[in-house]
Backbone as CSV, one residue per row, in Angstrom:
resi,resn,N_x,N_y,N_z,CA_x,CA_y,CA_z,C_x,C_y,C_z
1,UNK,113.070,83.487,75.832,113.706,82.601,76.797,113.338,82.977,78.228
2,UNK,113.409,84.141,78.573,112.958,84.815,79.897,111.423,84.799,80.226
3,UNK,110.877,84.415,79.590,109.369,84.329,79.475,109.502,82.647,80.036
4,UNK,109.890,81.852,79.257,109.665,80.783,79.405,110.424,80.201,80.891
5,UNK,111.558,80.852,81.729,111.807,80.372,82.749,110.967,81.190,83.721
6,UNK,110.426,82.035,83.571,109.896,82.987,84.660,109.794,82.873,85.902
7,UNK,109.229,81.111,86.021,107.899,80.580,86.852,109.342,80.513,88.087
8,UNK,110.542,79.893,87.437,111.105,79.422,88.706,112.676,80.568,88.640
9,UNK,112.471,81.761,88.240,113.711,82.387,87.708,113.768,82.925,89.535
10,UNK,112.452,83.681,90.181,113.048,83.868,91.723,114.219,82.712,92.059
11,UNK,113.263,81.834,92.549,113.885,81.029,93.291,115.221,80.076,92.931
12,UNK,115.643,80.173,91.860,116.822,79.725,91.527,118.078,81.061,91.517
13,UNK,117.124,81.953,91.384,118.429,83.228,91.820,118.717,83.311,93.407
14,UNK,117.536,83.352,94.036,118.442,82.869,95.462,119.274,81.644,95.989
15,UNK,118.798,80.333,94.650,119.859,79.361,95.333,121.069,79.286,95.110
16,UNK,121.014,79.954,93.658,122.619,80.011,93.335,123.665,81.353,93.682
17,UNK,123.093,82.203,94.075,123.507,83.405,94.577,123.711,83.206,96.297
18,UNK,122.707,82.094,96.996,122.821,81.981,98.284,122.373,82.874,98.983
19,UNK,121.803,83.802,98.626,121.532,85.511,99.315,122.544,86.626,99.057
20,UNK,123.680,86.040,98.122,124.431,87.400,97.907,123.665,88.391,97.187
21,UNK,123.279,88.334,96.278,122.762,88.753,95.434,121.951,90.089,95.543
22,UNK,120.952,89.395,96.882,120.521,90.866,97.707,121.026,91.691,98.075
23,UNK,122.555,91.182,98.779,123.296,92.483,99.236,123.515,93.206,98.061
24,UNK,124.278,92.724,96.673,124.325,93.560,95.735,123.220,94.510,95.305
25,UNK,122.470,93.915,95.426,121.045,94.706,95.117,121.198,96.613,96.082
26,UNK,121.049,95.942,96.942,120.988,96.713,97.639,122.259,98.184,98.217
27,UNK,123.266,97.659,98.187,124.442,98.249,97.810,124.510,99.121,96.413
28,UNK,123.783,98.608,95.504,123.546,99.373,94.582,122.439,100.350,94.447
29,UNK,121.798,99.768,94.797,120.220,101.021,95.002,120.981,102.105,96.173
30,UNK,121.765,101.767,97.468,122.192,102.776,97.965,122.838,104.053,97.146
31,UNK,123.733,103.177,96.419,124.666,104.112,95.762,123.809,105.213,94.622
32,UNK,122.955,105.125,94.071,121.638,105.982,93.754,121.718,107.371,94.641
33,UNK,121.595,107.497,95.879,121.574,108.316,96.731,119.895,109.070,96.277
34,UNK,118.704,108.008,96.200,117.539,108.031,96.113,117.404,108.684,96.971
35,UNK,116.049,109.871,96.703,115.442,110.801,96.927,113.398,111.172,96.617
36,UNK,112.752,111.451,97.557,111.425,111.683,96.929,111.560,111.929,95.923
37,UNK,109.933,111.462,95.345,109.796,112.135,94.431,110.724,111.718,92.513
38,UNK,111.542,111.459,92.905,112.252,110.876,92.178,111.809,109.703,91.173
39,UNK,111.598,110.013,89.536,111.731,108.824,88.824,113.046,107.824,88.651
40,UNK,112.312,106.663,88.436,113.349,105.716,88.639,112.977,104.334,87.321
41,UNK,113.616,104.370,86.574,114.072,103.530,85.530,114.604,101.898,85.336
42,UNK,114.311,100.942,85.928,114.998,100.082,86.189,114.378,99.251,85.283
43,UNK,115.942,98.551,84.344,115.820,98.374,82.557,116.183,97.350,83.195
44,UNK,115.269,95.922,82.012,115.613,94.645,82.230,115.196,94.420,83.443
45,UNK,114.274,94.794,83.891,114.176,94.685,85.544,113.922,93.407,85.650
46,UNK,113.313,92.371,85.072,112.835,91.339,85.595,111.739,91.277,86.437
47,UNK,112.080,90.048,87.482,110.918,90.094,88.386,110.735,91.610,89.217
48,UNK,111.385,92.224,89.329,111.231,93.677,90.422,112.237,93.611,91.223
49,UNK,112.862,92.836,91.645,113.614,93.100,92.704,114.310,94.334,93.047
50,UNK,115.362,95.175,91.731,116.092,96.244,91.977,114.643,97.539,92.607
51,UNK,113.813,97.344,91.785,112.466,98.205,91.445,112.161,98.212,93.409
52,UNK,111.594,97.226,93.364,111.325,96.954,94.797,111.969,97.376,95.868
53,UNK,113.512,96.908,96.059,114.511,97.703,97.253,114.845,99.348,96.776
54,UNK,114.138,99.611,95.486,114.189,100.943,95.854,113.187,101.591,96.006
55,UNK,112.070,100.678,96.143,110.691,101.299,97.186,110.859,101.148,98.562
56,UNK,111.525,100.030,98.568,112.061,99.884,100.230,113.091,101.090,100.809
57,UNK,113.703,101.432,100.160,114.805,102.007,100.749,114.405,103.706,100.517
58,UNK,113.681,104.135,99.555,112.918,105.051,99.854,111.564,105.368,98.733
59,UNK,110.481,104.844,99.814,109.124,105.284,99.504,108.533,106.054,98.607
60,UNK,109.117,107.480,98.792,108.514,108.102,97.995,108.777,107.831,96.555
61,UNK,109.689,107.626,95.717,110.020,107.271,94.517,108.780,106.805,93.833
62,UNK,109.420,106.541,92.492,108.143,106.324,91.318,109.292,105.098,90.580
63,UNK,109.140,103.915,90.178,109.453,103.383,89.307,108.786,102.777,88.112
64,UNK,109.832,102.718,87.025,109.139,102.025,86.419,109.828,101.064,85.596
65,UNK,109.102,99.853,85.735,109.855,98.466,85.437,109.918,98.136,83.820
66,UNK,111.358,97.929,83.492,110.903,97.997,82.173,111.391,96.799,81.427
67,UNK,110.946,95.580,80.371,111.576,94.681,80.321,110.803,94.206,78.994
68,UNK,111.608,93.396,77.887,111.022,92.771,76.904,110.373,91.446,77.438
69,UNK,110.205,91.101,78.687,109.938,89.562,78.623,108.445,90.063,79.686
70,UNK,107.055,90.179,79.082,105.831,90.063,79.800,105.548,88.820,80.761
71,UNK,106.145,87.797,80.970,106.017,87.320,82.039,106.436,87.727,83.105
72,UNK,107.832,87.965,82.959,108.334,88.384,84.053,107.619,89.829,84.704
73,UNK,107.003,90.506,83.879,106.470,91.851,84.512,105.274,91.132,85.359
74,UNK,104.993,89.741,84.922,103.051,89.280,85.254,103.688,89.254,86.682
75,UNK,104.959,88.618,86.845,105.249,88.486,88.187,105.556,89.514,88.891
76,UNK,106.376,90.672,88.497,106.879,91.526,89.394,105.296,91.931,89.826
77,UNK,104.275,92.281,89.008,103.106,93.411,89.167,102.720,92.129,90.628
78,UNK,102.708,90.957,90.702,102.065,90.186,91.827,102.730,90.715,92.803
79,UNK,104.404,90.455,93.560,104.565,90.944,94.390,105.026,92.088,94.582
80,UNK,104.402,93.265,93.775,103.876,94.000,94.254,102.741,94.393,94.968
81,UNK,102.100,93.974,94.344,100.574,93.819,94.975,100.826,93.265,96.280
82,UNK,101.284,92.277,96.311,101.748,91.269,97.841,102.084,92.606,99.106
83,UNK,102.839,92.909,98.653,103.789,94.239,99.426,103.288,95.030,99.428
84,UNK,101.875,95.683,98.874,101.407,97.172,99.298,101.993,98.504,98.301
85,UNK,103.004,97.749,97.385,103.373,98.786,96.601,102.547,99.313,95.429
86,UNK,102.460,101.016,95.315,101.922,101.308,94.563,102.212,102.150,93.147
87,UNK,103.435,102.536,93.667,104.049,103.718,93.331,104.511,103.283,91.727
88,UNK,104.544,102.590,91.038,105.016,102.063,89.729,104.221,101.999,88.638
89,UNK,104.862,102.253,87.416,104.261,101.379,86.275,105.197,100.097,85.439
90,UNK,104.158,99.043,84.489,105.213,98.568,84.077,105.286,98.572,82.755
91,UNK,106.139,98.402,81.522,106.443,98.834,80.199,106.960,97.826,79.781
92,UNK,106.813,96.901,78.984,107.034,95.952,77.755,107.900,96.701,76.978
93,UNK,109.144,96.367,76.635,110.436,96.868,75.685,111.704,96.428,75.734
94,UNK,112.298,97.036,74.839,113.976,96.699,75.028,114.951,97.705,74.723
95,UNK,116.048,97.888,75.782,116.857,98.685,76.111,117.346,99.208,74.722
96,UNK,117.230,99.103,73.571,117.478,99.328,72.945,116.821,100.299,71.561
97,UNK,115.575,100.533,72.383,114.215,101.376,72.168,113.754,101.321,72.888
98,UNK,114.317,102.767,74.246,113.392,103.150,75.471,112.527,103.733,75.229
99,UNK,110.983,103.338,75.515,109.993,104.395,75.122,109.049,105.160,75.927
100,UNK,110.325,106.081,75.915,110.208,107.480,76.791,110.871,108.664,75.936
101,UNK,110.611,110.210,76.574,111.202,111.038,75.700,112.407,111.308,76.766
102,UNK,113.406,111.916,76.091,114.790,112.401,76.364,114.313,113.228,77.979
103,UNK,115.107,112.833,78.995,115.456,113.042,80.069,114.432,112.805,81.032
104,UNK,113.593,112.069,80.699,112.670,111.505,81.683,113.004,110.972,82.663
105,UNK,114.131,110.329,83.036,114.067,109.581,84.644,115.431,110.289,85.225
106,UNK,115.135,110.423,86.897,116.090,111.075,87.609,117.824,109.851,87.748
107,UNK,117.144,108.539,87.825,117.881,107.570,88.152,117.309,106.042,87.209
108,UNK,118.959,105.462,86.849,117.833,104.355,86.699,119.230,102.882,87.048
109,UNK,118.746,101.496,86.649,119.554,100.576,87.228,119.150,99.451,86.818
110,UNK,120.432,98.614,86.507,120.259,97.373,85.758,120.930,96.382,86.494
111,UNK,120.132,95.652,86.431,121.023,94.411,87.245,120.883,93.097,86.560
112,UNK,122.115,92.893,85.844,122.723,91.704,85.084,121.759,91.325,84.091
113,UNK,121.574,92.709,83.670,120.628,92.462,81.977,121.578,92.949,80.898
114,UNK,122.659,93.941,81.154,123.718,94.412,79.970,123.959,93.482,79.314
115,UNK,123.988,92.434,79.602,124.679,90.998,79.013,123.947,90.833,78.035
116,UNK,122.632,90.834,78.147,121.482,90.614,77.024,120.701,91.772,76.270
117,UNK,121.822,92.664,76.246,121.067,93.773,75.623,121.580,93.371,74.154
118,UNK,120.965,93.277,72.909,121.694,93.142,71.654,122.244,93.768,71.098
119,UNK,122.590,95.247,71.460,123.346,96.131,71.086,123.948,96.854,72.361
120,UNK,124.542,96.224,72.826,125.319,97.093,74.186,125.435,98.548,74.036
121,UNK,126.151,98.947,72.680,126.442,100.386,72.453,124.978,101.224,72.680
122,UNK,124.175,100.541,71.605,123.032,101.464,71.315,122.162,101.493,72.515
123,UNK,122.117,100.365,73.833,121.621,100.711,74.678,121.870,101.124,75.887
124,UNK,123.028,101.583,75.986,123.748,102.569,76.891,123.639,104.015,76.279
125,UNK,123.548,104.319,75.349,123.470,105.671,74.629,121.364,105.843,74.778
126,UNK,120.958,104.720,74.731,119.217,105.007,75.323,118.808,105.095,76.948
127,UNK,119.659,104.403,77.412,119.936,104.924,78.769,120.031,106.104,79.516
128,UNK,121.565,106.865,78.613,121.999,107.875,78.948,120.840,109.341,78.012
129,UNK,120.328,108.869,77.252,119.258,109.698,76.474,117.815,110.161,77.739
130,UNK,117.575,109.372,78.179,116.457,109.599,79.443,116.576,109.539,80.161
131,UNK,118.413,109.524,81.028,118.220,110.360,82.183,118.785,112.046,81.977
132,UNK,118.563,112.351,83.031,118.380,114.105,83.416,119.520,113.976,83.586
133,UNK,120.176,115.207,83.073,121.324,115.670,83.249,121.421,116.126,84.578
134,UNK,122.899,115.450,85.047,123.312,115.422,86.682,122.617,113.822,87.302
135,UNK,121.820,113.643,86.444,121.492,111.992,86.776,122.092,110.821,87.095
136,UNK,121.790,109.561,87.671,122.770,108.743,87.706,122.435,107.022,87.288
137,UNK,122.695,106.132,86.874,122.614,105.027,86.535,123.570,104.451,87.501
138,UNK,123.233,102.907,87.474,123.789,102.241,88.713,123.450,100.812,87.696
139,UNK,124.679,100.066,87.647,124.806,98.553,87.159,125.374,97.624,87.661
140,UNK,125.272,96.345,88.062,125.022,95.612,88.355,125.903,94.141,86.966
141,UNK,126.775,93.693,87.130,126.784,92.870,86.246,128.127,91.673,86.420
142,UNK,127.724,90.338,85.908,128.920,89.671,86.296,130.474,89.877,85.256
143,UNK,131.540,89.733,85.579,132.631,90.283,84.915,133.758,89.403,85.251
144,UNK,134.689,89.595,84.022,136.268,88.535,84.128,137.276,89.094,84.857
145,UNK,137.140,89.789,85.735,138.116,90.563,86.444,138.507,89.917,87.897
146,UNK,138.715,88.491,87.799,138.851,87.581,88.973,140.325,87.195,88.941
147,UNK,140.482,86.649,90.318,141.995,86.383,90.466,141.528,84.941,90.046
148,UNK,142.935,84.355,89.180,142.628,82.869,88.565,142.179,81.870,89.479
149,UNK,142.176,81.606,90.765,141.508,80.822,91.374,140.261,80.990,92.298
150,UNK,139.850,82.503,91.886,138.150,82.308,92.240,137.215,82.512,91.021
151,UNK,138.402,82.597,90.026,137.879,82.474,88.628,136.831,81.267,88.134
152,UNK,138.581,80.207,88.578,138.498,78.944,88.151,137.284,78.330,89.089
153,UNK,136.650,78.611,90.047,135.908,78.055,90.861,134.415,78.827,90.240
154,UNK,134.808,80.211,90.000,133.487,80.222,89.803,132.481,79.757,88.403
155,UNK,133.397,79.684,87.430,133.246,78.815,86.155,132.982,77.805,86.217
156,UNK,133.618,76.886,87.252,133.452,75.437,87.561,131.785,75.579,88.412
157,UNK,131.595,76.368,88.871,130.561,76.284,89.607,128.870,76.900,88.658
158,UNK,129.360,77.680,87.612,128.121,77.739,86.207,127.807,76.765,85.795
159,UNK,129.619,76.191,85.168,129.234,75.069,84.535,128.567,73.618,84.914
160,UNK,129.018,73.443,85.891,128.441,72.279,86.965,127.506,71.913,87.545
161,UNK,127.234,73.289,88.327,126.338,73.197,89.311,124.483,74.060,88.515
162,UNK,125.184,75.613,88.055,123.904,76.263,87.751,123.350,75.342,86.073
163,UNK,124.216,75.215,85.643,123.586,74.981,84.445,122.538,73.817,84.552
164,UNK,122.867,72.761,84.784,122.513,71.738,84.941,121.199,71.290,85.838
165,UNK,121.280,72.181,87.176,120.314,72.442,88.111,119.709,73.372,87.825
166,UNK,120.123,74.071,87.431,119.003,75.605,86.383,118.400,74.866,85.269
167,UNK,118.553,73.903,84.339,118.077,73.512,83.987,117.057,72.490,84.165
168,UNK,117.335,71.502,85.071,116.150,70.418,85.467,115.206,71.505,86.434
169,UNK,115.214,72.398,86.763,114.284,72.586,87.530,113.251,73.407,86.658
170,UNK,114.400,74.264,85.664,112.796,74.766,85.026,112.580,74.152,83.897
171,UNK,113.283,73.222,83.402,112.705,72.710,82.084,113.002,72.856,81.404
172,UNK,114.292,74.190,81.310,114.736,74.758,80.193,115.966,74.450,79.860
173,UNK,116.401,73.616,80.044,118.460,73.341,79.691,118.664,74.388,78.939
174,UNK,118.527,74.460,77.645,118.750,75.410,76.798,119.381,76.858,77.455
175,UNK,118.369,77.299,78.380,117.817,78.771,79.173,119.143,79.015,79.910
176,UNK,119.655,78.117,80.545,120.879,77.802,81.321,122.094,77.856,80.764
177,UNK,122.223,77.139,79.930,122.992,76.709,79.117,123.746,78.199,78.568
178,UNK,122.563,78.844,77.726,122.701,80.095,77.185,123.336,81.135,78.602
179,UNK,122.819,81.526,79.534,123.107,82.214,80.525,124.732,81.678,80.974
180,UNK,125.219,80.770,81.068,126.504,80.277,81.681,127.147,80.563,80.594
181,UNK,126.894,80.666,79.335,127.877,81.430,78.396,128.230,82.502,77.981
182,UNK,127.167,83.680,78.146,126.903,84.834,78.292,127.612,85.176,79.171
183,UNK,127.885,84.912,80.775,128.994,85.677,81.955,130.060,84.887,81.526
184,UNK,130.112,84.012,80.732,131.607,83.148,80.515,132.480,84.169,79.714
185,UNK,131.491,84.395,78.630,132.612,85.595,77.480,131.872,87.058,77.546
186,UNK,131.591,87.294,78.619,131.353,89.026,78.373,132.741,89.508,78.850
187,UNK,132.264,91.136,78.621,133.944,91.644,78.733,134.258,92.129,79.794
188,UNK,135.235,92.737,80.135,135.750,92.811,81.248,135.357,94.104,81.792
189,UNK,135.551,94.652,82.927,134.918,96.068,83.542,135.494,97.187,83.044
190,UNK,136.995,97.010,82.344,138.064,97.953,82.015,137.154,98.271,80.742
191,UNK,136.584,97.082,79.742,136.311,97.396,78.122,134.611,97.970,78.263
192,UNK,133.790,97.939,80.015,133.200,98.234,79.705,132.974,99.527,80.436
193,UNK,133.649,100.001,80.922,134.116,101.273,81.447,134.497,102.316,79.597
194,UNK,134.839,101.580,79.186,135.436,102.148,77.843,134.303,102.259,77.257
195,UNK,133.339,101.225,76.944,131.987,101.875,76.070,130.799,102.420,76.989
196,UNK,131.243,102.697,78.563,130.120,103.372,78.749,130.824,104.798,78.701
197,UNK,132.021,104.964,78.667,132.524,106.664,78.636,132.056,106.944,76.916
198,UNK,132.026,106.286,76.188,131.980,106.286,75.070,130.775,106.491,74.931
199,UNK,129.515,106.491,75.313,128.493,107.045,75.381,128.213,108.213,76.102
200,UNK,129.038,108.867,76.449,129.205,110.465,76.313,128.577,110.287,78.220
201,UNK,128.726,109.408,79.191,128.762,109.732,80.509,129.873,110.674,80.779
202,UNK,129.730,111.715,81.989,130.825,112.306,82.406,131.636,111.571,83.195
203,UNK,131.102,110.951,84.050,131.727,109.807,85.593,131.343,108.626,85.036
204,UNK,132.443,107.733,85.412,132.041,106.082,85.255,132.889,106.246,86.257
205,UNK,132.384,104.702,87.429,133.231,104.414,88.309,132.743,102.932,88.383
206,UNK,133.910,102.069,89.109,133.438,100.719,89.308,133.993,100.140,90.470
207,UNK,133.299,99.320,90.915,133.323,98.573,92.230,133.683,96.928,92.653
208,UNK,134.156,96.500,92.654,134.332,95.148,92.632,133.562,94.567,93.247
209,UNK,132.782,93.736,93.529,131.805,93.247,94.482,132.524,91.543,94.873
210,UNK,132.526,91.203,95.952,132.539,89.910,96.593,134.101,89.364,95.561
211,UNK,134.883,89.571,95.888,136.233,88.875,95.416,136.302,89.414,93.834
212,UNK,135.446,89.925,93.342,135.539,90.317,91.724,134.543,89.282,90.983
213,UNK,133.438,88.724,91.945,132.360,88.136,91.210,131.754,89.107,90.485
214,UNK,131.254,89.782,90.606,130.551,91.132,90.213,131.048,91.925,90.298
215,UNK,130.666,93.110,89.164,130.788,94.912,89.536,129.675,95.169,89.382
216,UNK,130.296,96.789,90.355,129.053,97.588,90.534,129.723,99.217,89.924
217,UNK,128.840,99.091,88.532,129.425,100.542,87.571,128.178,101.351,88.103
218,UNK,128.652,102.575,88.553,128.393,103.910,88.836,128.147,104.852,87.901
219,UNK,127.097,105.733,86.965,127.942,106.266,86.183,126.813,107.796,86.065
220,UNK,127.294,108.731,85.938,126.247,110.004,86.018,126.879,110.904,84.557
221,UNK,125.320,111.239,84.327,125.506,111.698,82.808,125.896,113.175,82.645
């Protein structure tokens, strides 16, 4: 499915996000507390974006983009290239068979791919398997933890607005369709605070982002 929207998946994340989206981005790569030198892990990455503001925000780093959908890597590897970045590789997979050995990355970060991992459990426990102990992960994800009337607006606004316009533009109704149901019934930050302690993190912490549209889970192994 991610293959097949690729072409227009940028630019419909900035229209329906409006530019929030970046700030999250970025608010989250802060919270990293990135350092030279430093490997960096960013699962489900998609087009690059998380990958990217944490070349922006510090240079020296190494990432590497990791994602089951090869289109989307065809794109991140372009603007990279665009930007001068060099510092990366990219890896075809799924969070659910990282293929790396045990404690390979210093940091790593997902942004609103948990949703589509097919085994949530098993890929938070592959997560926490390759980073370094004292390491930290940083997530990114939409959640039901809204007061009922920016709830009710923001549901009204999947169902209405993204689905429908996410769909005529790339062709994919389906693609849309699927995505507005996925943040409709995922779980809440409390149940997923519960299965990421449950994967043997020491710290989980979480953040509310923009009225409780998003959190931002913290979590060091």
């Amino acid at each position: 499915m991610f293959n097949r929207i690729s072409a227009t998946y940028d630019r419909l994340n900035r229209l329906f996000s409006m530019g929030v989206d970046r700030m999250w981005r970025k608010q989250a790569v802060r919270s990293l507390e990135l350092q030279s030198g430093m490997r960096v892990l960013d699962c489900s990455a998609g087009t690059g974006d998380m990958a990217f503001e944490a070349q922006r925000q510090c240079p020296g780093v190494h990432t590497t983009l990791f994602d089951p959908a090869p289109n989307m890597l065809d794109i991140a590897r372009s603007k990279a290239e665009r930007r001068g970045i060099t510092q990366y590789d990219l890896r075809v997979g799924a969070a659910e068979a990282i293929q790396f050995d045990d404690e390979s990355f210093d940091r790593y970060m997902v942004a609103f791919g948990i949703r589509n991992f097919r085994d949530l459990e098993l890929g938070m426990n592959e997560l926490r398997r390759v980073l370094k102990p004292g390491g930290k992960g940083v997530i990114l994800e939409f959640t039901p933890d809204r007061s009922a009337i920016i709830d009710r607006v923001f549901k009204t606004y999947m169902w209405w607005v993204m689905r429908p316009v996410g769909g005529a533009v790339s062709s994919d109704p389906e693609a849309y369709k699927y995505l507005a149901e996925t943040i409709q019934r995922f779980p809440s930050s409390t149940r997923l605070m519960e299965i990421f302690q449950a994967a043997g993190y020491s710290r989980v912490e979480a953040q509310p982002l923009s009225l409780g549209i998003a959190t931002r889970f913290l979590l060091t192994k």
